[in-house]
MIFIKE-955698 format. One line per field, with one value per residue: chain; residue in one letter; residue number from 1; x negated, y negated, z negated of N, C-alpha, C, O in turn. Coordinates in steps of 0.1 Angstrom, whole numbers. Layout:
BEGIN
ch: [A/...]
aa: [a/...]
i: [NUM/...]
n.u: [X/...]
n.v: [Y/...]
n.w: [Z/...]
ca.u: [X/...]
ca.v: [Y/...]
ca.w: [Z/...]
c.u: [X/...]
c.v: [Y/...]
c.w: [Z/...]
o.u: [X/...]
o.v: [Y/...]
o.w: [Z/...]
end
This chain:
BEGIN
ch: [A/A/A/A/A/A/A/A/A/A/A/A/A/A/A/A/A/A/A/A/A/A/A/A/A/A/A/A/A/A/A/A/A/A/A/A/A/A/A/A/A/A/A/A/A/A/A/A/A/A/A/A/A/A/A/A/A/A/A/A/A/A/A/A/A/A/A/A/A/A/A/A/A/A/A/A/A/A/A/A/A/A/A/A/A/A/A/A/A/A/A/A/A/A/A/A/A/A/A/A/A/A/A/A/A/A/A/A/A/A/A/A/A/A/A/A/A/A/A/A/A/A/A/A/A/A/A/A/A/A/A/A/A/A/A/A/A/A/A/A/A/A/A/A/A/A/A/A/A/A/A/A/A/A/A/A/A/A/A/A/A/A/A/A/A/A/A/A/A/A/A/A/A/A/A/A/A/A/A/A/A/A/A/A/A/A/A/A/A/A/A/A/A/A/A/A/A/A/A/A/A/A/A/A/A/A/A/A/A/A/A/A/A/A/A/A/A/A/A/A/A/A/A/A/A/A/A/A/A/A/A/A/A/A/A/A/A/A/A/A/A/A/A/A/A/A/A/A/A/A/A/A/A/A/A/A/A/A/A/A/A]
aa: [x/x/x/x/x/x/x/x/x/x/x/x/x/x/x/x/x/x/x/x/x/x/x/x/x/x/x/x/x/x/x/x/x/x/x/x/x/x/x/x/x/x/x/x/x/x/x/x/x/x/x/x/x/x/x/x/x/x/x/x/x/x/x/x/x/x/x/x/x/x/x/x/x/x/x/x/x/x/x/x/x/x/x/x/x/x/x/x/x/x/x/x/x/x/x/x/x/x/x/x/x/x/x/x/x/x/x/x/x/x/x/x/x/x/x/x/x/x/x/x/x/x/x/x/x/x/x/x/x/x/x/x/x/x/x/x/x/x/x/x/x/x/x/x/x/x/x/x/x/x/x/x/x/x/x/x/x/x/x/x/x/x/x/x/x/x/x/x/x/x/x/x/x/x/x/x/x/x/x/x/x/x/x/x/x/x/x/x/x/x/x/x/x/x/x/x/x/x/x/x/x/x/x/x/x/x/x/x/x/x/x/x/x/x/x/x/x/x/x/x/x/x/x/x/x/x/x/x/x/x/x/x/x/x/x/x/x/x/x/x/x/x/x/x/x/x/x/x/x/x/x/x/x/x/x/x/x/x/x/x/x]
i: [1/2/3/4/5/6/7/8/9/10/11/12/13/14/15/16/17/18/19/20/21/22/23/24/25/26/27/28/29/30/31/32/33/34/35/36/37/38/39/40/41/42/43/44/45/46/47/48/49/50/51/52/53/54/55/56/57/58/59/60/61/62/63/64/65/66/67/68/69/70/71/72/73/74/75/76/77/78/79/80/81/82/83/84/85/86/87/88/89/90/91/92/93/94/95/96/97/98/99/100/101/102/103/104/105/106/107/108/109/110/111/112/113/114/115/116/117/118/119/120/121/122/123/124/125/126/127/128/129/130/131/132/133/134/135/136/137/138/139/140/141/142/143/144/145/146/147/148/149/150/151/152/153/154/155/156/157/158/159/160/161/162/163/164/165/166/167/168/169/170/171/172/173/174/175/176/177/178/179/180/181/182/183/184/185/186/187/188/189/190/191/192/193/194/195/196/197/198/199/200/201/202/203/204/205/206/207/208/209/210/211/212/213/214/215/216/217/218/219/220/221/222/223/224/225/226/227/228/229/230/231/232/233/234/235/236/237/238/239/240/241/242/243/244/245/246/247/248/249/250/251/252/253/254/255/256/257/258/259/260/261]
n.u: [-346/-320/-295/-260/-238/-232/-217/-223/-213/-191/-158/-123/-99/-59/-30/-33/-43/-68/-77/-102/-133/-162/-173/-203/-221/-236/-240/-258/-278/-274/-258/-227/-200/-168/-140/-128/-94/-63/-31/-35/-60/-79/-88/-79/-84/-107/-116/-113/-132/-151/-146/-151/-125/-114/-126/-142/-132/-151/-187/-206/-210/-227/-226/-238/-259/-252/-241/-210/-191/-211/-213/-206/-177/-159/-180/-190/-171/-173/-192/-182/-168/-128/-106/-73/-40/-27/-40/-35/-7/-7/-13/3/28/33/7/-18/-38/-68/-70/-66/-91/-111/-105/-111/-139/-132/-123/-93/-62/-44/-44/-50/-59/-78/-122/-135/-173/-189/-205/-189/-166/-174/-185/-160/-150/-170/-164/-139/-140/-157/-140/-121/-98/-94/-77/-57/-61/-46/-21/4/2/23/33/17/10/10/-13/-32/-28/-48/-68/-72/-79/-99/-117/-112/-127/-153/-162/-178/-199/-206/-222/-216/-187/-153/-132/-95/-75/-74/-64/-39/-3/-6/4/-7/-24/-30/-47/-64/-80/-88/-105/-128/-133/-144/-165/-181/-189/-198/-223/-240/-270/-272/-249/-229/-234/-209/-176/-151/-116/-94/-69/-69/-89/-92/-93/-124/-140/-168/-197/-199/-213/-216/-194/-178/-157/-126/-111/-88/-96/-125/-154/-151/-174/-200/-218/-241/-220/-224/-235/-215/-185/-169/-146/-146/-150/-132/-105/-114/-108/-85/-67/-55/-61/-80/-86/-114/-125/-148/-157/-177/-181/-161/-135/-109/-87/-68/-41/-47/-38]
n.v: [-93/-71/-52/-47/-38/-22/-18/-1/-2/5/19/18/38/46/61/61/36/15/0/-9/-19/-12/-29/-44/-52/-70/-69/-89/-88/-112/-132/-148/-138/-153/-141/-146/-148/-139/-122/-86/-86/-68/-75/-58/-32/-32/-40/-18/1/-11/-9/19/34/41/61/56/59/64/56/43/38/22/17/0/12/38/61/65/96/109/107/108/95/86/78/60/36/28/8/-12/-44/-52/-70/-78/-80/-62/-43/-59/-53/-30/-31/-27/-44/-56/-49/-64/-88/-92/-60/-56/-64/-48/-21/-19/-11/16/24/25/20/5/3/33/59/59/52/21/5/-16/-34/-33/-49/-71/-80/-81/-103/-123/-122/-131/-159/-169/-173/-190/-181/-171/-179/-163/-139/-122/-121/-110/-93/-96/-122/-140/-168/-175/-177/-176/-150/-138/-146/-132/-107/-111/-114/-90/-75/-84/-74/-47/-53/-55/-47/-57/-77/-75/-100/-98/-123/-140/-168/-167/-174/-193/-221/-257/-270/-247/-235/-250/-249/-222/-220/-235/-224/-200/-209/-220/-194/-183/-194/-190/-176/-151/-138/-112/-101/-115/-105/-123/-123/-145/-169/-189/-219/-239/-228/-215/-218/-238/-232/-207/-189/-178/-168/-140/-137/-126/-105/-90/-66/-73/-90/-119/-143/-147/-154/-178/-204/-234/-226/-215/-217/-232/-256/-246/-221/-209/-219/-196/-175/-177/-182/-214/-245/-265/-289/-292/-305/-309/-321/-328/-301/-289/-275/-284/-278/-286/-283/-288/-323]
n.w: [-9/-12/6/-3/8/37/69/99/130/127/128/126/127/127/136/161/168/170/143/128/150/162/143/130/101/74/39/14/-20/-31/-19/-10/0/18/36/70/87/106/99/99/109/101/78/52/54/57/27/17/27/16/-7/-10/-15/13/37/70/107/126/126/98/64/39/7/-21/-17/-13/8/22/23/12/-10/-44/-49/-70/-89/-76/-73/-105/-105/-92/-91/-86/-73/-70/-58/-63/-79/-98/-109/-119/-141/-173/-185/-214/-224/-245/-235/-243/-243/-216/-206/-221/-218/-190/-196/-196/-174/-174/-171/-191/-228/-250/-266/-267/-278/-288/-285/-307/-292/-270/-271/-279/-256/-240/-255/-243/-222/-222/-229/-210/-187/-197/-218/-241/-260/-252/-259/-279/-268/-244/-218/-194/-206/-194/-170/-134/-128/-148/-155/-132/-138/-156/-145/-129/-155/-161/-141/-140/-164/-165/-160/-129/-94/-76/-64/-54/-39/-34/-20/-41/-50/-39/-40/-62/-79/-73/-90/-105/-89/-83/-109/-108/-83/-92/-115/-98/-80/-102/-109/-85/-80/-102/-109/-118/-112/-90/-61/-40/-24/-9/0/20/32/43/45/27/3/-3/-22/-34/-34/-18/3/29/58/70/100/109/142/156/145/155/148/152/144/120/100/81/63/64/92/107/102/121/141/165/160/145/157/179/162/150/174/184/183/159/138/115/88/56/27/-2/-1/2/20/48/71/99/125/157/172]
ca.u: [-332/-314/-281/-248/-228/-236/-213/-227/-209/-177/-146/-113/-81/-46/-17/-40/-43/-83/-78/-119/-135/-173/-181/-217/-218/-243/-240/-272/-268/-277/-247/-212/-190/-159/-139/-111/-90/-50/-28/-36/-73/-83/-97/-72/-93/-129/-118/-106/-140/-160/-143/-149/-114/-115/-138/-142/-132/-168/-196/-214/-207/-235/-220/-249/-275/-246/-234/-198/-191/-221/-216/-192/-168/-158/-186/-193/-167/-179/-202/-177/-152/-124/-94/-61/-29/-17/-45/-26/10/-6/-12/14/36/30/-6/-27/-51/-80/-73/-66/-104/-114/-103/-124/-154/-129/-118/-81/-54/-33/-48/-44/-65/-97/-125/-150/-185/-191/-207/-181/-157/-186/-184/-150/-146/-175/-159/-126/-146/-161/-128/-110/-87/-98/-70/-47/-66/-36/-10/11/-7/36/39/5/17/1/-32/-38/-30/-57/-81/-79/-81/-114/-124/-110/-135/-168/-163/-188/-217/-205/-230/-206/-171/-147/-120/-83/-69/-75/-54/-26/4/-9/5/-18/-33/-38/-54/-77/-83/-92/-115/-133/-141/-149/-175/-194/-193/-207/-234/-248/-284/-272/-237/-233/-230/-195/-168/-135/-107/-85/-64/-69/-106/-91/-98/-132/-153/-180/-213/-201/-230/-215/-186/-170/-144/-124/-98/-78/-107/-136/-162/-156/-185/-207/-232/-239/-210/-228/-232/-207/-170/-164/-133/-140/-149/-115/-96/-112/-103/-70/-59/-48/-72/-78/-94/-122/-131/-157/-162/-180/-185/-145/-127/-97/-85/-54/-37/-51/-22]
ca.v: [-91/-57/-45/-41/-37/-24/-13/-2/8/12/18/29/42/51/65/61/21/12/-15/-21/-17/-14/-34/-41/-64/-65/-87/-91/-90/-128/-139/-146/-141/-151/-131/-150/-139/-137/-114/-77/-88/-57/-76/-52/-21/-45/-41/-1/8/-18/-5/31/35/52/61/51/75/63/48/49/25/22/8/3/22/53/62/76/104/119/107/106/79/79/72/44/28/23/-3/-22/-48/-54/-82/-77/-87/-46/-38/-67/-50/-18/-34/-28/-61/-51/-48/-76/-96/-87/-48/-54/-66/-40/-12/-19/0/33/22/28/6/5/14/46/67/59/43/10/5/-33/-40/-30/-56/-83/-82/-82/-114/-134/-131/-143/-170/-176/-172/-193/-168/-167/-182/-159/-128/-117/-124/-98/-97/-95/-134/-151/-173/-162/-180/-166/-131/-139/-154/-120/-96/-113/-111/-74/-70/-86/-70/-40/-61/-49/-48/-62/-81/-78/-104/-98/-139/-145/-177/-162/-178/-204/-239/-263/-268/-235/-229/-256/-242/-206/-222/-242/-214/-190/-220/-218/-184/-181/-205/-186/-171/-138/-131/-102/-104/-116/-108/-128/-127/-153/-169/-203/-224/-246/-218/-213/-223/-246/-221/-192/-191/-170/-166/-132/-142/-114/-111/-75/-52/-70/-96/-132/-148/-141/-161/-188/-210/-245/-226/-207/-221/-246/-253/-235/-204/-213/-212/-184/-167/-177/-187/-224/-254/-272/-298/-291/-311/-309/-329/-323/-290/-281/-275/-287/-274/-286/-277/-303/-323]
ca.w: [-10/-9/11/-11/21/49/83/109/142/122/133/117/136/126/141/174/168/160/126/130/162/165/130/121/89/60/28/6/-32/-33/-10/-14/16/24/51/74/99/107/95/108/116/97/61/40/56/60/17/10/29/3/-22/-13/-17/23/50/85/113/129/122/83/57/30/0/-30/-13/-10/19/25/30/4/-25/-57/-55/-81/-98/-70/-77/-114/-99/-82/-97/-72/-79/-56/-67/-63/-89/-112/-110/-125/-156/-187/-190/-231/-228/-245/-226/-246/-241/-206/-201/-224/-214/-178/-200/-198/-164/-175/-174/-204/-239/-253/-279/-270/-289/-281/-295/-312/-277/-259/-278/-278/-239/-237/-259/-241/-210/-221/-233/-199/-180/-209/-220/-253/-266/-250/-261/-283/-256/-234/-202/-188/-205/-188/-158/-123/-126/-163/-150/-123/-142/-166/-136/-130/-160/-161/-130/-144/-179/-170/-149/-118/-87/-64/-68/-45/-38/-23/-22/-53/-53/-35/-47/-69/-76/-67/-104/-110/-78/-80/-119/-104/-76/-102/-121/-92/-76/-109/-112/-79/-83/-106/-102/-125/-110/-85/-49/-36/-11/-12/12/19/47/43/45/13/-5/-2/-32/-33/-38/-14/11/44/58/82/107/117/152/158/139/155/148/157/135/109/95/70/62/69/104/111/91/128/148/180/156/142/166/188/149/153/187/181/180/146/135/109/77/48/14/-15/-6/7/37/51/89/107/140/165/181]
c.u: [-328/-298/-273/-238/-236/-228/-219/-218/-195/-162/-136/-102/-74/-39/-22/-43/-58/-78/-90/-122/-149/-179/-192/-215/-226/-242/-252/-271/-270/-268/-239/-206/-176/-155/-125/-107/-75/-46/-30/-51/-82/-91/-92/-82/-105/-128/-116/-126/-154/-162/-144/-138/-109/-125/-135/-137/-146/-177/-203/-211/-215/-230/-233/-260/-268/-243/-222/-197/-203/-223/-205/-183/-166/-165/-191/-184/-169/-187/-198/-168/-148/-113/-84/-48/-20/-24/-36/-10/4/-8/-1/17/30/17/-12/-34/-64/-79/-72/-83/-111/-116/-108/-128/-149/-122/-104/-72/-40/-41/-41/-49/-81/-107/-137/-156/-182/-192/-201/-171/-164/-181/-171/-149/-157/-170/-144/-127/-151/-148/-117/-93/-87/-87/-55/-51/-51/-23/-6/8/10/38/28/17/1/-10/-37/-41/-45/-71/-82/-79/-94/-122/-124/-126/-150/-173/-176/-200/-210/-217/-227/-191/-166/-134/-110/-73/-67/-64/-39/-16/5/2/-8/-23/-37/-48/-68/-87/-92/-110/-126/-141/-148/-162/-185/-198/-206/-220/-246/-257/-282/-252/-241/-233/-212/-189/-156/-129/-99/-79/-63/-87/-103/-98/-109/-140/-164/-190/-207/-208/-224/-202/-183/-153/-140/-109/-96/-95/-122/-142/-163/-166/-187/-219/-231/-229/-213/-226/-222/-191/-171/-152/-134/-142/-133/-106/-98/-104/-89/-57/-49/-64/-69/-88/-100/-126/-135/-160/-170/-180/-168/-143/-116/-95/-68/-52/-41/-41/-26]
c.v: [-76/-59/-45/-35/-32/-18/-13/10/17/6/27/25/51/52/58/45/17/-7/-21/-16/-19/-23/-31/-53/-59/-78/-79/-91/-101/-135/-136/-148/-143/-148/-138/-148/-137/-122/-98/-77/-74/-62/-68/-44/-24/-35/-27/3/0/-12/11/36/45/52/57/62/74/55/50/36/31/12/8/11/33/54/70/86/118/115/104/94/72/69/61/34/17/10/-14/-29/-54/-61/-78/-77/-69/-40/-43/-59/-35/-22/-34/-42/-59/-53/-61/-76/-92/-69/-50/-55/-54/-25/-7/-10/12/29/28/17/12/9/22/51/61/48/34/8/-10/-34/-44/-44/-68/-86/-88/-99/-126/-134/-134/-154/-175/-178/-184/-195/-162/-169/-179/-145/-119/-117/-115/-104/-104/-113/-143/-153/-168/-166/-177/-152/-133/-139/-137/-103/-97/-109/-96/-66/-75/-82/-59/-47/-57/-52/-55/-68/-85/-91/-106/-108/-140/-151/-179/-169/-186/-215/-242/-267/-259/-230/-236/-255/-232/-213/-229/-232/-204/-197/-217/-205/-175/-186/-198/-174/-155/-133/-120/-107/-102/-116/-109/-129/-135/-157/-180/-210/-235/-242/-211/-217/-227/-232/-207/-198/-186/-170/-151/-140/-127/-111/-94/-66/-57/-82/-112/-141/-147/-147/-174/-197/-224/-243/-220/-208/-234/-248/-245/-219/-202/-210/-199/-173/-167/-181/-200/-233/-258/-280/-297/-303/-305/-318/-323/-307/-278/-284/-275/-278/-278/-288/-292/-309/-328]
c.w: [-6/-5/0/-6/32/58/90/123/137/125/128/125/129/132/160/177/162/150/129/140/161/153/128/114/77/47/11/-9/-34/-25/-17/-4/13/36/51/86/96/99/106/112/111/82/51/39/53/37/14/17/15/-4/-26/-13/-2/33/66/94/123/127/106/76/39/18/-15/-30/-14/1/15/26/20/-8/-33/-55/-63/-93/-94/-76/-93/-111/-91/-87/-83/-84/-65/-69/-67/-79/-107/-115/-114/-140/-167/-186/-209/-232/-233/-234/-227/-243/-227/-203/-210/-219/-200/-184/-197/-185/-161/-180/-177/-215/-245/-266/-279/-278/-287/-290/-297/-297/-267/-262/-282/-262/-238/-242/-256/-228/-206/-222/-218/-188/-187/-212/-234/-267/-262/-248/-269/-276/-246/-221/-190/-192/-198/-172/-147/-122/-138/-158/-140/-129/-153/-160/-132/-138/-166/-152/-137/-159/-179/-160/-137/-107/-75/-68/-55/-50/-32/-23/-36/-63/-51/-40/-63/-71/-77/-80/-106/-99/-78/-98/-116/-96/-80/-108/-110/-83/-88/-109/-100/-76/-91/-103/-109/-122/-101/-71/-49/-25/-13/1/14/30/51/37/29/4/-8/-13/-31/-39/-27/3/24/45/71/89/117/129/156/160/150/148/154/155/127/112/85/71/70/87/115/112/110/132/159/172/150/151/179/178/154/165/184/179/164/150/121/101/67/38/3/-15/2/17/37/68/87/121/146/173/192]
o.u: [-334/-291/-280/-230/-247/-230/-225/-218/-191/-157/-137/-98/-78/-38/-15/-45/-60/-78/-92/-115/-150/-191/-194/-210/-225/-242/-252/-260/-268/-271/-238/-206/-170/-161/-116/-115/-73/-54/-27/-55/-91/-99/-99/-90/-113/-136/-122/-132/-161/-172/-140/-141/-101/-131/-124/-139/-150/-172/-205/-209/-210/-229/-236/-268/-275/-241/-222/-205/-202/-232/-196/-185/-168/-162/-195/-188/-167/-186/-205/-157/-155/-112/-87/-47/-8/-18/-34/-4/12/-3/5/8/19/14/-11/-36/-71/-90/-81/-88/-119/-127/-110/-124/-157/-112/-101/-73/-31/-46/-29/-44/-91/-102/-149/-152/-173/-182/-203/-169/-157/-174/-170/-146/-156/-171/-138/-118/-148/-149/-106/-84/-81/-87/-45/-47/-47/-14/-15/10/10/44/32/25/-10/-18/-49/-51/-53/-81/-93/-79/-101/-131/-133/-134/-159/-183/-183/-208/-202/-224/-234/-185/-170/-128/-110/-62/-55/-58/-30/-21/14/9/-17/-35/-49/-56/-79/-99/-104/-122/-135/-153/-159/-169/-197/-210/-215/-226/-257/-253/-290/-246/-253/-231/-205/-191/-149/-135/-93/-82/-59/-94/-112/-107/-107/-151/-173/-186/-212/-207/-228/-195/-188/-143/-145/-98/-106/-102/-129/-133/-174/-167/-178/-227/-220/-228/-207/-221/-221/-184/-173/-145/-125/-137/-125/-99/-89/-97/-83/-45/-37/-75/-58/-96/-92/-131/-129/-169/-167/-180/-167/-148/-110/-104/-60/-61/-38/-36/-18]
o.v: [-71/-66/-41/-28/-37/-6/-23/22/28/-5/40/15/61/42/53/42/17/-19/-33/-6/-32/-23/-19/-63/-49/-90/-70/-93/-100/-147/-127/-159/-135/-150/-138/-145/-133/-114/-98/-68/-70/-54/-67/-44/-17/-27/-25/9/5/-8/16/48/55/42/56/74/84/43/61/25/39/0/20/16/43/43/79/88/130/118/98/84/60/60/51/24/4/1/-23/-23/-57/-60/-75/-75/-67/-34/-38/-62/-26/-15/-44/-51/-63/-59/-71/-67/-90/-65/-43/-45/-48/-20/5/1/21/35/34/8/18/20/21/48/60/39/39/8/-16/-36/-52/-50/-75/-95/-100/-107/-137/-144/-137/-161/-187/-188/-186/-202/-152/-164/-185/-138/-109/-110/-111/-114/-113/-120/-155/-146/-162/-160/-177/-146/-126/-133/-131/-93/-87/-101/-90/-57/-66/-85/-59/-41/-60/-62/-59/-61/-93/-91/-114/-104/-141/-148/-186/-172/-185/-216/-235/-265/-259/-221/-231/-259/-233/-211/-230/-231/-199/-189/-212/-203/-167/-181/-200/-164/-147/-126/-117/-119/-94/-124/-100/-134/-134/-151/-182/-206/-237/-249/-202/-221/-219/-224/-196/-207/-194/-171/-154/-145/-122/-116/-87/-62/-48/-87/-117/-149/-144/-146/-179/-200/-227/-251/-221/-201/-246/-241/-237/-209/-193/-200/-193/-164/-158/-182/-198/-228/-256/-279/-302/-312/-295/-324/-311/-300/-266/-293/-268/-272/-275/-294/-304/-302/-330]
o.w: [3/-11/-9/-12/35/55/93/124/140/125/126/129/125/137/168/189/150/152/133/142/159/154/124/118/70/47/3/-13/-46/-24/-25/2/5/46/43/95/84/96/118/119/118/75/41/29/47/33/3/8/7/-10/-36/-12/-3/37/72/90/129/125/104/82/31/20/-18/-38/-15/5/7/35/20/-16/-29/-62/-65/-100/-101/-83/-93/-119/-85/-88/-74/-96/-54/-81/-71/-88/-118/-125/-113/-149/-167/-185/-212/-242/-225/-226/-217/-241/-223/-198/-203/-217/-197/-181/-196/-186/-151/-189/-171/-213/-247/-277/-287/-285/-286/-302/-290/-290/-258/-252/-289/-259/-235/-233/-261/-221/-196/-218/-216/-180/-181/-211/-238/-278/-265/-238/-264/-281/-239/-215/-182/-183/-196/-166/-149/-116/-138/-157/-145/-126/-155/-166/-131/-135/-173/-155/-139/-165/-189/-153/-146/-111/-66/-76/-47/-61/-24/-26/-42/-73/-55/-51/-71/-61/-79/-77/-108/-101/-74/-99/-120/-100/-72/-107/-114/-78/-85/-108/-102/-67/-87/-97/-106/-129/-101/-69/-54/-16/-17/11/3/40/62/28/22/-2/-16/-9/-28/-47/-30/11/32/35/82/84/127/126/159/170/153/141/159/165/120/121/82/83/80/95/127/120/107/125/162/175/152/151/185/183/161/165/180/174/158/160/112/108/65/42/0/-26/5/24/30/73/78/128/142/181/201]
end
């Protein structure tokens, strides 16, 4: 197995307030993590350093075998699909569906002048097909309801192979069909033996998708637990996460937690 992630000994401060504090964290490209933790725990930051997007003010953060700090960004980023509900509100309301996932290959959002090979326009239309979106390829990205838009922000992000897929709550503001739609699809997707490595954030254990292997648990920028899901997702990690007891359940693969009375 090889690194896709790695922190070590990172810590990021603003306005004299440290966000992460001492973070060491590695994720493998054969895992899929989810990362939980209250509001403020530092997962926004845990994701801008992922994503390249900013640096630490100490420590090193190896993202694809790059390190920070020495290498192109930009071109890192190429290698990274990322989902967040800020990246969706850049999208043209006007834009089709199928150019939105297209236009990934020119990593610009909106089309413009530019011009895609067959291949490029092959890709695009098998993973509207895998997303199934196929039948809202001609459709203004502005009329999809919020689990279509989702589902074609995904497939925005896995349009060029990526080496890594980030996720920023995915399901955020779901109804409860579409959510359990999304997590359906994002279960197989992680399942599979040729996706990339995954890290999704979210704020709730519902939310978790059958097949993601690890979980991070994060409490004001440091480290409450980390390690496989089976051993690590309990109540006392829970509530040391969140200061509040629960009570922890498991089916078929899902998790429930509620406040213990």
């Amino acid at each position: 197995m090889t690194n896709v992630l790695r922190l070590t000994d990172v810590s990021y401060v603003r306005n004299q307030r440290p966000i992460l504090d001492g973070l060491n964290w590695a994720v493998e490209d054969s895992e899929r993590w989810v990362v939980l933790g209250p509001n403020g725990a530092g997962k926004t930051t845990l994701m801008k350093l992922a994503t390249a997007s900013d640096f630490p003010t100490r420590g090193t953060v190896d993202v694809l075998d790059e390190r920070l700090g020495k290498v192109d960004v930009f071109e890192l980023r190429t290698r990274i699909g990322f989902v967040s509900s800020a990246s969706a509100r850049r999208i043209p309301a006007s834009e089709l569906v199928r150019d939105v996932v297209l236009t990934a290959a020119y990593s610009v959002e909106g089309r413009w002048r530019e011009q895609y090979d067959e291949i490029d326009v092959r890709q695009a239309e098998r993973v509207l097909a895998e997303w199934n979106l196929e039948g809202f390829a001609d459709s203004k990205f502005g009329t999809l309801s919020d689990g279509e838009r989702k589902r074609a922000m995904i497939a925005r992000a896995v349009m060029t192979d990526p080496e890594m897929l980030l996720l920023d709550e995915p399901s955020a503001s779901l109804d409860l069909g579409a959510r359990e739609r999304l997590l359906q699809m994002l279960s197989g997707f992680a399942q599979s033996p040729y996706s990339p490595a995954m890290i999704m954030v979210t704020h709730h254990v519902e939310e978790i998708p059958p097949g993601f292997t690890h979980v991070l648990m994060l409490n004001e920028g440091r480290v409450q637990a980390a390690g496989p899901i089976t051993e690590t997702l309990t109540a006392a990690n829970l509530e040391a996460t969140f200061g509040m007891p629960f009570e922890l359940t498991e089916a078929n693969g899902r998790f429930s937690a509620t406040a213990r009375a």
